[in-house]
Chimera marker file (.cmm) of the C-alpha trace (Angstrom):
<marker_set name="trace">
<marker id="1" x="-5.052" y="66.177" z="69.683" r="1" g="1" b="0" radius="0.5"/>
<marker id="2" x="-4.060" y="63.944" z="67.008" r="1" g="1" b="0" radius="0.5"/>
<marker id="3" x="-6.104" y="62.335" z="64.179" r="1" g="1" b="0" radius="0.5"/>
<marker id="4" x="-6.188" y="59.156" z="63.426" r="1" g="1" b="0" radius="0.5"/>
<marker id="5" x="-5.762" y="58.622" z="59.501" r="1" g="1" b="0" radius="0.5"/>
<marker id="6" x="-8.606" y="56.273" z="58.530" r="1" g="1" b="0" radius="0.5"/>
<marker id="7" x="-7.588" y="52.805" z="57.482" r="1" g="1" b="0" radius="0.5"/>
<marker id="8" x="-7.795" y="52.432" z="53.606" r="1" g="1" b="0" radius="0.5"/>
<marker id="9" x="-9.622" y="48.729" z="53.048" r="1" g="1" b="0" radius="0.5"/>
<marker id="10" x="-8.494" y="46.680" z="50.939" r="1" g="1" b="0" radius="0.5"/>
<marker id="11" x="-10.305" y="46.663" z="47.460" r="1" g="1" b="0" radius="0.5"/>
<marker id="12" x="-9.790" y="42.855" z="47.422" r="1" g="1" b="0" radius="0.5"/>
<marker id="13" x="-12.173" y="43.069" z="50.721" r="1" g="1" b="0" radius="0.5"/>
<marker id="14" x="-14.958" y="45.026" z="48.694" r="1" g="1" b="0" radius="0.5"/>
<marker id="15" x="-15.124" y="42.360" z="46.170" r="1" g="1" b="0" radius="0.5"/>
<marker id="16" x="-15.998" y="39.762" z="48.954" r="1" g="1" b="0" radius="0.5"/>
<marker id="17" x="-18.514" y="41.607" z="50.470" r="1" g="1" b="0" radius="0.5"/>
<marker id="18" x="-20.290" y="42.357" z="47.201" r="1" g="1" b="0" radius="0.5"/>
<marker id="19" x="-19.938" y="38.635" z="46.171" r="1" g="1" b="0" radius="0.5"/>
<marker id="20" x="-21.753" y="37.280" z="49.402" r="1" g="1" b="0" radius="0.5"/>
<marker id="21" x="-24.549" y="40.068" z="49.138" r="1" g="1" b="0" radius="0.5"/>
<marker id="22" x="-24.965" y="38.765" z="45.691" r="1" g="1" b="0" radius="0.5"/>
<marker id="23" x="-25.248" y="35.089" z="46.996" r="1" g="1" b="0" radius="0.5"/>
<marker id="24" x="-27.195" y="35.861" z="49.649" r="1" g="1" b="0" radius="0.5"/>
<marker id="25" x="-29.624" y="37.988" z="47.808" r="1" g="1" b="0" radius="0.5"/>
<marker id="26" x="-29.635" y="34.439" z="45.130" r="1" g="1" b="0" radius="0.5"/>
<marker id="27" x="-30.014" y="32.162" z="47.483" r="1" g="1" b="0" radius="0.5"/>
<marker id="28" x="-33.161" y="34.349" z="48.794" r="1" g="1" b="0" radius="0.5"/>
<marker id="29" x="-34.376" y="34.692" z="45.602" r="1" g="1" b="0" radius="0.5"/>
<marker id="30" x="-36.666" y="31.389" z="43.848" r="1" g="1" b="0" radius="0.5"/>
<marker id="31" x="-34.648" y="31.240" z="40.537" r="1" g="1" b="0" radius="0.5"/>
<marker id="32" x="-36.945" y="28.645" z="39.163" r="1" g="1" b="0" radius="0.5"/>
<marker id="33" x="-37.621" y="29.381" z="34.884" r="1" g="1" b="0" radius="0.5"/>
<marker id="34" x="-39.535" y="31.816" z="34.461" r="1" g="1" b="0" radius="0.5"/>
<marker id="35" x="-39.794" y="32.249" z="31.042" r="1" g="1" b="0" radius="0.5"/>
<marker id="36" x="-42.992" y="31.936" z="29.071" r="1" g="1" b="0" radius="0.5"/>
<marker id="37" x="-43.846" y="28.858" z="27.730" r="1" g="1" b="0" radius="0.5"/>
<marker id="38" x="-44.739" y="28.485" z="24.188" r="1" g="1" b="0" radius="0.5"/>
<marker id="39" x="-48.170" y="28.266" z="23.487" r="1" g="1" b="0" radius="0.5"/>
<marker id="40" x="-49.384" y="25.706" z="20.771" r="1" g="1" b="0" radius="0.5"/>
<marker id="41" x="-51.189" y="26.685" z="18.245" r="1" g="1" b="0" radius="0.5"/>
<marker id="42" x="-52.056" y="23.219" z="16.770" r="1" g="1" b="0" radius="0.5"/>
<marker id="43" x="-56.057" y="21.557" z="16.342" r="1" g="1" b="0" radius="0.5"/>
<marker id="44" x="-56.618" y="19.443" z="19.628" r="1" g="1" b="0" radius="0.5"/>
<marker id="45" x="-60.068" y="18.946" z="17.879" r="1" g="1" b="0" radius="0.5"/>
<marker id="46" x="-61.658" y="19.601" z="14.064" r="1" g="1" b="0" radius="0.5"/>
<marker id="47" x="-65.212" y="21.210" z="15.009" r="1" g="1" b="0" radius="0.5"/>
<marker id="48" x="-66.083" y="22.467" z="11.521" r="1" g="1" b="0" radius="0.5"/>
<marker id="49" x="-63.267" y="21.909" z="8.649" r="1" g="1" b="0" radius="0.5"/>
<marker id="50" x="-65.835" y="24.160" z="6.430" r="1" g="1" b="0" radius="0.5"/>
<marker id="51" x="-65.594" y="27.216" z="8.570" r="1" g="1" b="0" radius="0.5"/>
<marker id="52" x="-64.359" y="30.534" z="8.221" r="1" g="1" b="0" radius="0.5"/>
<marker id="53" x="-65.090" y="34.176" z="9.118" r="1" g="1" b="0" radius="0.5"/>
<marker id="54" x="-65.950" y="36.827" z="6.453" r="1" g="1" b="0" radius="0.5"/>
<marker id="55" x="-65.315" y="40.623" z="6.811" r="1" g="1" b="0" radius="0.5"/>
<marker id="56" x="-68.449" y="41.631" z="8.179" r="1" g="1" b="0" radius="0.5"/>
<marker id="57" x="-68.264" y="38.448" z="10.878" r="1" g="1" b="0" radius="0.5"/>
<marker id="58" x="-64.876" y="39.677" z="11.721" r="1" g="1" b="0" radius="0.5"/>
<marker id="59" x="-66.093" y="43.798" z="11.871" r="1" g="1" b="0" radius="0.5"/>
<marker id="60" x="-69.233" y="42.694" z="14.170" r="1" g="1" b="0" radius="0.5"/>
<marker id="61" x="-66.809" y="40.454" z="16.335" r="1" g="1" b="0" radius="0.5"/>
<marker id="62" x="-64.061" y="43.203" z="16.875" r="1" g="1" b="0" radius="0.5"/>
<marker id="63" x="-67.088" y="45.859" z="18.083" r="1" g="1" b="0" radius="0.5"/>
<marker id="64" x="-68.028" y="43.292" z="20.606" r="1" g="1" b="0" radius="0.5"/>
<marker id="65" x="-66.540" y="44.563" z="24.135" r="1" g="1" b="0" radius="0.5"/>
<marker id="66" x="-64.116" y="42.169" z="26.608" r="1" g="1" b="0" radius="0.5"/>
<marker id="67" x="-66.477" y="40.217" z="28.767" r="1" g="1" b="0" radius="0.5"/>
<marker id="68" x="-69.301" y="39.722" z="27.155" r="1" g="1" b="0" radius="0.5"/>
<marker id="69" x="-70.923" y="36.892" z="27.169" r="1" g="1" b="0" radius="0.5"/>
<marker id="70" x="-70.260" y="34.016" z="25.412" r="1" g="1" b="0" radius="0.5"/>
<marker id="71" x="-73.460" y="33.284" z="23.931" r="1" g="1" b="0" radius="0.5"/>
<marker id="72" x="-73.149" y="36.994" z="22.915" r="1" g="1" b="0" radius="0.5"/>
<marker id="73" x="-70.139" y="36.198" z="20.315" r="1" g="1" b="0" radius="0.5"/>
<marker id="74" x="-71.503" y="33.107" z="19.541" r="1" g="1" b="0" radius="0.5"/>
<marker id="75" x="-74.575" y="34.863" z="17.940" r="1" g="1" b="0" radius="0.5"/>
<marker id="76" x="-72.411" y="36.606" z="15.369" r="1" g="1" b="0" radius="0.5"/>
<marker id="77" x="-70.167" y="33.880" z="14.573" r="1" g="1" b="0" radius="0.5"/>
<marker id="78" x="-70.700" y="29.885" z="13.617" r="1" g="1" b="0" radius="0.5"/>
<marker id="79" x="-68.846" y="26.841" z="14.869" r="1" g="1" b="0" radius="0.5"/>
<marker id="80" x="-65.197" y="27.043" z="15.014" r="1" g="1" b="0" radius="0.5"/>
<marker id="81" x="-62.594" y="25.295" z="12.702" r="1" g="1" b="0" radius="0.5"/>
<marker id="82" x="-60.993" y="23.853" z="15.544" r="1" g="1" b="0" radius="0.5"/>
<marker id="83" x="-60.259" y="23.956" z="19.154" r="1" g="1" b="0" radius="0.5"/>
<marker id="84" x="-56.989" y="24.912" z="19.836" r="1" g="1" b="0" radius="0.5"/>
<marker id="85" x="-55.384" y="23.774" z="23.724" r="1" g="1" b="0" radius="0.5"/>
<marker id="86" x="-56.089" y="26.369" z="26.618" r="1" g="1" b="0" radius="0.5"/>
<marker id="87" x="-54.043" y="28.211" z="28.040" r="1" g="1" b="0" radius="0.5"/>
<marker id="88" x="-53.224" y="30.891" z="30.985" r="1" g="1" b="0" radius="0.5"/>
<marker id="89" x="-53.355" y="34.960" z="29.870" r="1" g="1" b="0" radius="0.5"/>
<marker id="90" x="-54.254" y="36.104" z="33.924" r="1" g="1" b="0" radius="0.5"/>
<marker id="91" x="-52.853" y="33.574" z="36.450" r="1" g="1" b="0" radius="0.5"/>
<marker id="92" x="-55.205" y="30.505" z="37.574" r="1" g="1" b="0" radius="0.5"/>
<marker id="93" x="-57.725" y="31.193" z="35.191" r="1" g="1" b="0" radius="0.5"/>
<marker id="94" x="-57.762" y="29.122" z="31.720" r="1" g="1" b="0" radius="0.5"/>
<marker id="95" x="-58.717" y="30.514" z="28.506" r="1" g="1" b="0" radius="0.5"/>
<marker id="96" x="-60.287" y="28.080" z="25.655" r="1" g="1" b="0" radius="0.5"/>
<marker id="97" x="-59.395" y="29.441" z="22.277" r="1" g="1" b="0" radius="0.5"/>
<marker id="98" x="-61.000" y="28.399" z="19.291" r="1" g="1" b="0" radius="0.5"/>
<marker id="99" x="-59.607" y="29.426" z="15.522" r="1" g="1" b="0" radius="0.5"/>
<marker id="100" x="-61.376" y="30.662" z="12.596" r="1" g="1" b="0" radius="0.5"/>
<marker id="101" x="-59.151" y="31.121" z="9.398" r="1" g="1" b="0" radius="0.5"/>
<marker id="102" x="-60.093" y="34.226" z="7.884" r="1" g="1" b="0" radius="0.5"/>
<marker id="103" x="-62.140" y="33.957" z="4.434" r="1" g="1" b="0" radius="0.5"/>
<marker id="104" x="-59.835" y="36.241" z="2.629" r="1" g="1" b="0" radius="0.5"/>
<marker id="105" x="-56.475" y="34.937" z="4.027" r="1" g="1" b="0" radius="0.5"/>
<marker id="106" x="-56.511" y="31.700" z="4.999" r="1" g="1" b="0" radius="0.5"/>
<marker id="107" x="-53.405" y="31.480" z="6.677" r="1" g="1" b="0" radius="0.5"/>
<marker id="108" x="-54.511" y="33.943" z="9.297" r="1" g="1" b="0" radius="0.5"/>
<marker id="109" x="-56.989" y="32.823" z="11.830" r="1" g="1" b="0" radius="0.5"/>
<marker id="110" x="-58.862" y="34.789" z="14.242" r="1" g="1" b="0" radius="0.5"/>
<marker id="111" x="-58.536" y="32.963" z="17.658" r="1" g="1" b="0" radius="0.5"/>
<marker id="112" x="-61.446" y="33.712" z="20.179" r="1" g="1" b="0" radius="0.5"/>
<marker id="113" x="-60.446" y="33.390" z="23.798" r="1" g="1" b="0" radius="0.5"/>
<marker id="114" x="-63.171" y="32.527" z="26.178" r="1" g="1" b="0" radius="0.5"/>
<marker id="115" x="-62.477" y="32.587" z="30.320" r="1" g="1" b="0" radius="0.5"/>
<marker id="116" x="-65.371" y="30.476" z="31.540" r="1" g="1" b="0" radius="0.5"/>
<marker id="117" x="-68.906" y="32.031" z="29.704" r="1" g="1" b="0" radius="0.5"/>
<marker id="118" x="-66.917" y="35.524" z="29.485" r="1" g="1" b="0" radius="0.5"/>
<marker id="119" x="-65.529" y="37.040" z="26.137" r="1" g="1" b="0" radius="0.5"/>
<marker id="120" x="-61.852" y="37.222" z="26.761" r="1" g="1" b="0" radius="0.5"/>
<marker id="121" x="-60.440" y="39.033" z="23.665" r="1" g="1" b="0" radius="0.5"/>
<marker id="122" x="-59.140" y="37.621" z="20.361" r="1" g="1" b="0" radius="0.5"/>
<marker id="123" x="-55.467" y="36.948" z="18.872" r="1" g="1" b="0" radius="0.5"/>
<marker id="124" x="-54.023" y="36.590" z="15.321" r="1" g="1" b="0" radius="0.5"/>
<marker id="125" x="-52.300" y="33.403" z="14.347" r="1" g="1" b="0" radius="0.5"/>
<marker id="126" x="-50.188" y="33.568" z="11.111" r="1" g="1" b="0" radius="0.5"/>
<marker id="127" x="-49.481" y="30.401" z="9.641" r="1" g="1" b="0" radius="0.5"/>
<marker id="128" x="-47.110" y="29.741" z="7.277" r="1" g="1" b="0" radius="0.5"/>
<link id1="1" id2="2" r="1" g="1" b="0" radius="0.2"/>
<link id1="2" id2="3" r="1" g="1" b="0" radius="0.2"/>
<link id1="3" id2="4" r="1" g="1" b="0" radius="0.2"/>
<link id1="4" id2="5" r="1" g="1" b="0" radius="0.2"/>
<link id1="5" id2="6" r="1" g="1" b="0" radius="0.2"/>
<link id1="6" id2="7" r="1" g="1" b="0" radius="0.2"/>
<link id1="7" id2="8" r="1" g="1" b="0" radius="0.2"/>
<link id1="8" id2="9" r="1" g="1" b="0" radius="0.2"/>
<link id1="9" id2="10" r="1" g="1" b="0" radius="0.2"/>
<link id1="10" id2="11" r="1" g="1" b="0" radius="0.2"/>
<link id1="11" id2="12" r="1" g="1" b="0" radius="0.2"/>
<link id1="12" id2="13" r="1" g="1" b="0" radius="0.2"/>
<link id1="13" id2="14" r="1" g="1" b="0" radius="0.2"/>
<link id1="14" id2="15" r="1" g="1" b="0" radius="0.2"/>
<link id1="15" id2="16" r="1" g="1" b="0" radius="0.2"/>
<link id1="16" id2="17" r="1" g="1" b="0" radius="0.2"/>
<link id1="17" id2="18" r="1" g="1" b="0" radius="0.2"/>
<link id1="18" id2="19" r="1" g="1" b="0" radius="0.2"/>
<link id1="19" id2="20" r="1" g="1" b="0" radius="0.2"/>
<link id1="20" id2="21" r="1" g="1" b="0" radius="0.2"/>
<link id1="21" id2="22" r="1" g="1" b="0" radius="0.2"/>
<link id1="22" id2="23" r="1" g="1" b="0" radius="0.2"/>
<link id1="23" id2="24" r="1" g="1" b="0" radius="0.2"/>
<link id1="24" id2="25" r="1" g="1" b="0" radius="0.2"/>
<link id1="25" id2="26" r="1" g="1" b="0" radius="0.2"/>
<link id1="26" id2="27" r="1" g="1" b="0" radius="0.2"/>
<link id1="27" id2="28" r="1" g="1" b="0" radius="0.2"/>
<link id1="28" id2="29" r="1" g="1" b="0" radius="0.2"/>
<link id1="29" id2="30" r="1" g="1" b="0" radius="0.2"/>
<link id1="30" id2="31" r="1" g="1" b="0" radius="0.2"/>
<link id1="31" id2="32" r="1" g="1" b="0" radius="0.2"/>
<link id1="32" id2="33" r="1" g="1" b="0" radius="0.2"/>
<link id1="33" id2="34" r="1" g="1" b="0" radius="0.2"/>
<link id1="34" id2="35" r="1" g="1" b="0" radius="0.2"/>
<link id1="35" id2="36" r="1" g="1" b="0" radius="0.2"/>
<link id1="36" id2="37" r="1" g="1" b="0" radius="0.2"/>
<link id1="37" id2="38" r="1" g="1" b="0" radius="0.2"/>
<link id1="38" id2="39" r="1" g="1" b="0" radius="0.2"/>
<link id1="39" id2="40" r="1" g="1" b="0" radius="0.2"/>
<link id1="40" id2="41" r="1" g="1" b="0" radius="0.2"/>
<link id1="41" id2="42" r="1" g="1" b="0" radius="0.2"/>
<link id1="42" id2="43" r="1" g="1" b="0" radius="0.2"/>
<link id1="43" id2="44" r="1" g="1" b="0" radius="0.2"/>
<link id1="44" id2="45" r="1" g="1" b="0" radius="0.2"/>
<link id1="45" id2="46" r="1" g="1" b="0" radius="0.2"/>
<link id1="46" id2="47" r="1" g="1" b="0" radius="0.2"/>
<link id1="47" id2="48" r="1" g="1" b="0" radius="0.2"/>
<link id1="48" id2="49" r="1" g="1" b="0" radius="0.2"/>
<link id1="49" id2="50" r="1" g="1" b="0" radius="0.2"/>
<link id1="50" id2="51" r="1" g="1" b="0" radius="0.2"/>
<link id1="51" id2="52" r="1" g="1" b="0" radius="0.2"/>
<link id1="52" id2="53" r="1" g="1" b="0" radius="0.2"/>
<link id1="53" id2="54" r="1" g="1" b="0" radius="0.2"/>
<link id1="54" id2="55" r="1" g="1" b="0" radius="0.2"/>
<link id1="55" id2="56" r="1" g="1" b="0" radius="0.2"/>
<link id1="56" id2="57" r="1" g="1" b="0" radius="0.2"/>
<link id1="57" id2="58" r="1" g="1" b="0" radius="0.2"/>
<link id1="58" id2="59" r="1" g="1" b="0" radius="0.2"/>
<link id1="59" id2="60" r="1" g="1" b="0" radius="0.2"/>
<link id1="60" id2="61" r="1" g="1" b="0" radius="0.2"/>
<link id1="61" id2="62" r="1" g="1" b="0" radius="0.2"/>
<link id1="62" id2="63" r="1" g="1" b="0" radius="0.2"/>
<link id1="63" id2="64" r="1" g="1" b="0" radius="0.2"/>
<link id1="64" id2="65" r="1" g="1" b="0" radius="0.2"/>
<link id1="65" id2="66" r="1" g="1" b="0" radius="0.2"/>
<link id1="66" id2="67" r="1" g="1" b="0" radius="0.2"/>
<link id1="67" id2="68" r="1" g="1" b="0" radius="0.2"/>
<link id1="68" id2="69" r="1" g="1" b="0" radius="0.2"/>
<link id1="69" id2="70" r="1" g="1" b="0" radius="0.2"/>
<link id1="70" id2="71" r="1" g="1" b="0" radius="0.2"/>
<link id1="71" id2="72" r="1" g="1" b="0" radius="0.2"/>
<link id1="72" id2="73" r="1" g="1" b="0" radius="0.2"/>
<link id1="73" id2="74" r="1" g="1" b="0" radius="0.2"/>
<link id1="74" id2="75" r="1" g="1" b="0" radius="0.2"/>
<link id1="75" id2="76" r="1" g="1" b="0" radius="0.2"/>
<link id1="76" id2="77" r="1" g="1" b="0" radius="0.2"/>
<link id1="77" id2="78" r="1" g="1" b="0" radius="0.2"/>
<link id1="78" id2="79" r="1" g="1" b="0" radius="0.2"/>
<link id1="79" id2="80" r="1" g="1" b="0" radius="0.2"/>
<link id1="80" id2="81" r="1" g="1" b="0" radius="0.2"/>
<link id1="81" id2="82" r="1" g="1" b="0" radius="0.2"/>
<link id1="82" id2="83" r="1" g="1" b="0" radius="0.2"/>
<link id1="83" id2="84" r="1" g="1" b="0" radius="0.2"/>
<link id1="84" id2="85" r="1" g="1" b="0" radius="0.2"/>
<link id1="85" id2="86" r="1" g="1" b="0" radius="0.2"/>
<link id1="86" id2="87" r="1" g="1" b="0" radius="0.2"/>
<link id1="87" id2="88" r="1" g="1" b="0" radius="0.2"/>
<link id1="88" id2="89" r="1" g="1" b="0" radius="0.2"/>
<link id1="89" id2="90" r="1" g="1" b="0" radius="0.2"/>
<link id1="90" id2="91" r="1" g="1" b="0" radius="0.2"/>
<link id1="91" id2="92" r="1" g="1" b="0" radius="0.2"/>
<link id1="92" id2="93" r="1" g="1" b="0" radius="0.2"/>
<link id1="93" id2="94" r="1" g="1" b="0" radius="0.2"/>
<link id1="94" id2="95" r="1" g="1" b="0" radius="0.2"/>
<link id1="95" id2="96" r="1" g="1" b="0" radius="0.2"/>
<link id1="96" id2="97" r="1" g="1" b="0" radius="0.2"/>
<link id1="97" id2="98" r="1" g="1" b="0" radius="0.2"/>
<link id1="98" id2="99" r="1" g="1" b="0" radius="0.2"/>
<link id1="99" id2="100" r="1" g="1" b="0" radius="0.2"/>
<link id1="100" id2="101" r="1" g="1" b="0" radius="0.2"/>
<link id1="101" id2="102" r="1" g="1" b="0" radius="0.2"/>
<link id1="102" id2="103" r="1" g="1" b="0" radius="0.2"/>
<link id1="103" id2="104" r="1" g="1" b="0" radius="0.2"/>
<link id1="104" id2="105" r="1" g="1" b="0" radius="0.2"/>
<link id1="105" id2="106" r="1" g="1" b="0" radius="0.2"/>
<link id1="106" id2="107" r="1" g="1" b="0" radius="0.2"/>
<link id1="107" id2="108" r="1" g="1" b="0" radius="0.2"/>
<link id1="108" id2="109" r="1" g="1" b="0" radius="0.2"/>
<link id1="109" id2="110" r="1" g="1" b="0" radius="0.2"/>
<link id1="110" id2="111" r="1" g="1" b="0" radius="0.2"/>
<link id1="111" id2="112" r="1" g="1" b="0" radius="0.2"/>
<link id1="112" id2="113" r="1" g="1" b="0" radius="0.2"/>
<link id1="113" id2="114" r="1" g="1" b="0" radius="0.2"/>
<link id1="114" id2="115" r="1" g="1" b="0" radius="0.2"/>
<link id1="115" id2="116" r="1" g="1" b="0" radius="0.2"/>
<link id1="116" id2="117" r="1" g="1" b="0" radius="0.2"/>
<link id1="117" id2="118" r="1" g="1" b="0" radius="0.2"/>
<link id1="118" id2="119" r="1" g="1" b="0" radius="0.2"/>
<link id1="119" id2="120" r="1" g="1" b="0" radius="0.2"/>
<link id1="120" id2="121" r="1" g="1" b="0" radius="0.2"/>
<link id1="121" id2="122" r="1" g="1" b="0" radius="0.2"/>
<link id1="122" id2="123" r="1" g="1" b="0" radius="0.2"/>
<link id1="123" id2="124" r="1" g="1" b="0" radius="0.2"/>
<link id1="124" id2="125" r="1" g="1" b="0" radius="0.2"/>
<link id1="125" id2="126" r="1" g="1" b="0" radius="0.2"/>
<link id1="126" id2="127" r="1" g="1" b="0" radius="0.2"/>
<link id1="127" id2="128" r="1" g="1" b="0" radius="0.2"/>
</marker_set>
């Protein structure tokens, strides 16, 4: 019995295949942008141009666990500087943010994140 030598494809033919997977995988894929979008850090609203948080504020707020209340933090700390505009840090659920520049730099502010009435952590914004 004889065997048949398998027929060697062309390589040309490999390349063809692979490109329509690839375009059939895009086309099944949403390819929309999904890149961050940058988050402003700019006043929407002046609450208290006289405020800003000391040490000890800051060392009292930093002991103060992830949702908490917000009456909680706002115990420890005064009125904000300013508002700054919400934004999105779990999907569907905004997050106001209001900025304190820090008593001993200035050009730092602690940003308090609220979701709702819960504590939602803090941030650092460096100004410049």
């Amino acid at each position: 019995m004889k065997r048949r030598k398998p027929e060697r494809k062309n390589p040309a033919s490999y390349l063809v295949m692979g490109g329509s997977l690839l375009m059939l995988a895009m086309l099944m894929t949403d390819l929309g942008d999904r890149r961050p979008k940058p988050v402003s850090n700019k006043c929407l609203e002046v609450v208290q141009s006289q405020s800003v948080l000391h040490r000890d504020k800051l060392s009292q707020l930093l002991s103060i666990p992830e949702r908490s209340s917000r009456e909680q933090v706002k115990a420890v700390i005064s009125e904000p500087y300013c508002r700054l505009p919400q934004v999105e840090i779990r999907a569907g659920v905004p997050a106001d943010r209001e900025a304190y520049p820090l008593a001993f730099d200035p050009q730092t502010w602690f940003v308090v994140l609220y979701e709702g009435n819960e504590y939602a952590g803090y941030d650092f914004v460096f100004k410049k």
